[in-house]
N, C-alpha and C positions, 0 to 999 in steps of 0.2 A: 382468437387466442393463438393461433397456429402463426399467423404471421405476426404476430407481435411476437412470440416465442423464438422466431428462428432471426427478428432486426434484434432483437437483443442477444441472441447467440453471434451472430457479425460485431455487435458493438464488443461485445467482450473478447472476442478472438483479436481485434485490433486494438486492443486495449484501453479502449475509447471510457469505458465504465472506470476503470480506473484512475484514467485522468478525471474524470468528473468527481470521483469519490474524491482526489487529493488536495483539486483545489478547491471543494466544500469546507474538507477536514481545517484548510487552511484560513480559510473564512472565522472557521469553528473556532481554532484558535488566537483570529486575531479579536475575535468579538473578546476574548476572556482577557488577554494581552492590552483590550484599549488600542488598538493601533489600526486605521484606516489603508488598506493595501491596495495601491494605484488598479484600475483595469491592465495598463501594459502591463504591471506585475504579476498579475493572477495568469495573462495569456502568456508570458514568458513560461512560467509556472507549467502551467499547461502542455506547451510544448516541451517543455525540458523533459517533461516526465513520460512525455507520449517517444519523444526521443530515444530516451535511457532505456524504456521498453518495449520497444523496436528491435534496435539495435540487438540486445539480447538476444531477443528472437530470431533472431536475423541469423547470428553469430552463433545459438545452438542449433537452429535447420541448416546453415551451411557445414557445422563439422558432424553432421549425422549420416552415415552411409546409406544411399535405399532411403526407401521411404521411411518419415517417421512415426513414433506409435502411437504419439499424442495428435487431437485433433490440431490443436495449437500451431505446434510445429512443420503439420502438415501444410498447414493453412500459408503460411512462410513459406517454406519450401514452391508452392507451387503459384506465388504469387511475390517471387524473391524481385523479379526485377521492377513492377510495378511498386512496391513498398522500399524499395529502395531509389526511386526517384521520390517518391514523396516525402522520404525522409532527408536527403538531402535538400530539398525545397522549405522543407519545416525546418530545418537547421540555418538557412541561409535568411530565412525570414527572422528566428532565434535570436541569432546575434547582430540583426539590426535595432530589435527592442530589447535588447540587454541594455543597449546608452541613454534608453530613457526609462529606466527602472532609479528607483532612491540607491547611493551609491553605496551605503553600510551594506544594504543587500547585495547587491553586487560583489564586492570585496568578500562577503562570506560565501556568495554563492560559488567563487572562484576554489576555493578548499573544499568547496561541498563536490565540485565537478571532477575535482583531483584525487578524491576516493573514489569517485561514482568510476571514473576511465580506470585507477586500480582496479576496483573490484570487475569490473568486465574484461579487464585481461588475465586479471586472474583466478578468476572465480572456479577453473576447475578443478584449481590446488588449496580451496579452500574448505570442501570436505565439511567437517564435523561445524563450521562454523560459518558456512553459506548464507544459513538465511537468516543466523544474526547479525552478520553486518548488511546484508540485504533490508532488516527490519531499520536497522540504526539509520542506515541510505535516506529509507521510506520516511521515517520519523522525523528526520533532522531536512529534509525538504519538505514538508508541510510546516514544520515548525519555524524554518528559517525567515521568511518575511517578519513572523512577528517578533522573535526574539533579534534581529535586527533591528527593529524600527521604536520595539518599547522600551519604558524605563519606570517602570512596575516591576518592582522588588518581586521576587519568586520566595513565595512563603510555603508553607506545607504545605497546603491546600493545592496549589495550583504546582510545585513539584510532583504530588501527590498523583494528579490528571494527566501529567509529562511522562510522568512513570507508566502510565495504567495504557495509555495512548501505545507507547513502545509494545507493551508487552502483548495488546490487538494485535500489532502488524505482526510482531514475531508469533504469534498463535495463528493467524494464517497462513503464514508461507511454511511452518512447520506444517500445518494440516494440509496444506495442498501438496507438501512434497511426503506427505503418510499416504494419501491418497494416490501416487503419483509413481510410487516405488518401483513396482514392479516395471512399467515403462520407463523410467529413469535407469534400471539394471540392465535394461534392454536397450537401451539408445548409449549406457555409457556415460551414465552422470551423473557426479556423486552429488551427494548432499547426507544432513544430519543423519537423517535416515538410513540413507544406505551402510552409513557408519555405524550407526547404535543397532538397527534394524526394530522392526514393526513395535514388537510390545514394549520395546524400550522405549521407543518416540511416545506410544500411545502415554505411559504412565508419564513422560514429563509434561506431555500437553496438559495431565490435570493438574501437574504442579503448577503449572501457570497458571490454569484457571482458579487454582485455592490461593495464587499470590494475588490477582484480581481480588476474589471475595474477598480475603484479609482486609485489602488495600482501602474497597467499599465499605465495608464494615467499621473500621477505622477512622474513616472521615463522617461518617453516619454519626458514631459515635462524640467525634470533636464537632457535629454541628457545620458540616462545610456551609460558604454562600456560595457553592457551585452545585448545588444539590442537579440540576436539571442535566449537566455534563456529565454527572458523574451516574445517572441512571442512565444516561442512553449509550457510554461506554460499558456499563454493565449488562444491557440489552444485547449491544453489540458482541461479545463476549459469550452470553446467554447462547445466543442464534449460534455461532459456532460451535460450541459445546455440542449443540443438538448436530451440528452436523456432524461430529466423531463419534456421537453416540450410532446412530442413523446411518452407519455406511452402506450400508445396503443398498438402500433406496438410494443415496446423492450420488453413489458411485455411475449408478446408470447415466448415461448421456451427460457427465459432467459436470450435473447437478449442483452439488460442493462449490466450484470454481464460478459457478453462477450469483449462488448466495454467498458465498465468502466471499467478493467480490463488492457485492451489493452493499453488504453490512458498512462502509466507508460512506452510504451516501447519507446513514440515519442523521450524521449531526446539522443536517438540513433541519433538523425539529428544532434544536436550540436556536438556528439563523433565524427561523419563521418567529418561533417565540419572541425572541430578541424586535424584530421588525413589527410585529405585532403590538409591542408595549411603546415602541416608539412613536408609532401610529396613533395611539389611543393616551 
């Protein structure tokens, strides 16, 4: 367990976890969307995102004086030159499998790219509203292959899941930067948090979480045919919850950023299920 424990603390410090949870999530949603997403597309996908959260990294351990307080950015910091040939080599391989991706996506992906270099130039002027457009970023690249490629009408139901999907991503990077605060004030970096401060963040994260339930409950009620999505985004949901109650414990060795993390890879249950009925 010991060495499984510490390749899984490396996969997520590189953010390798991440890219795995995104282009799951992305699968997830093309399964609902009806839309088939090429392999180069999911590995573009893949690299884009392992890019975009690189680079970040990259770009808060270089403006950090001294060492930094998170493991994360330590981790940068003292592995800047190695991860920044790799990221240049991930970049150079990127934009040769961009010409063989479907081209709606592409054309979208080119506005998606034009926020994403915004928001990492200017992300440290944006304060109270960091990691909602950081959620919006997240949201709108897992969702871009299939709302590209489909042409399935967006009914309540599946608005309903777009919605619930967003308001995940934004309840973790809220929860990691509640978790995150005090090294955040001390490296110099603002976010919601540091704006509203502790018990303020904490009482919105449950407004989130009671706009979830709502959300669930609502669709319960109309009888969704997404019923199987719409309980493992509320799992997902569920699991962080436990982690804001639980700080104690998650706070130790990073715990939180572990499982909050993870929570991205549950809609592998609906891929399998989906594969399974095909199967049979």
């Amino acid at each position: 367990m010991g060495k499984l424990n510490w390749l899984y603390r490396q996969l997520n410090l590189l953010s390798l976890d991440v890219v795995a949870g995104v282009v799951i999530c992305a699968v997830f949603f093309s399964e609902i969307f009806e839309v088939h997403i090429r392999p180069q597309g999911l590995v573009t996908l893949a690299l884009t995102v392992w890019i975009i959260y690189t680079t970040d990294h990259l770009l808060d351990a270089h403006r950090i004086q001294g060492t930094a307080s998170t493991e994360r950015h330590r981790f940068h910091q003292q592995n800047f030159l190695l991860l920044f040939i790799f990221l240049a080599i991930g970049t150079i391989i990127n934009v040769i499998l961009i010409f063989f991706i479907r081209e709606a996506v592409f054309l979208w992906g080119l506005w998606l790219i034009g926020f994403v270099v915004f928001y990492l130039l200017f992300q440290k002027w944006l304060r109270f509203f960091k990691e909602l457009i950081a959620a919006l970023l997240y949201s709108g690249g897992v969702m871009l292959p299939s709302l590209a490629g489909s042409t399935l009408a967006i009914d309540f139901f599946i608005g309903a899941l777009i919605v619930q999907f967003f308001l995940t991503a934004w309840f973790n990077l809220m929860l990691f930067s509640w978790f995150d605060e005090e090294k955040d004030i001390q490296d110099k970096h603002h976010s919601f948090v540091t704006t509203v401060g502790h018990t303020g963040t904490k009482r919105f994260l449950f407004f989130i979480f009671l706009c979830q339930l709502a959300l669930f409950i609502g669709q319960l009620i109309h009888r969704t045919p997404w019923s199987v999505p719409l309980y493992i985004l509320m799992m997902m949901n569920s699991i962080l919850l436990l982690i804001l109650l639980c700080r104690t414990w998650f706070a130790v060795h990073d715990r939180f950023r572990l499982l909050g993390d993870a929570v991205f890879l549950f809609p592998v249950l609906f891929i399998l299920e989906n594969t399974w009925h095909e199967w049979i």
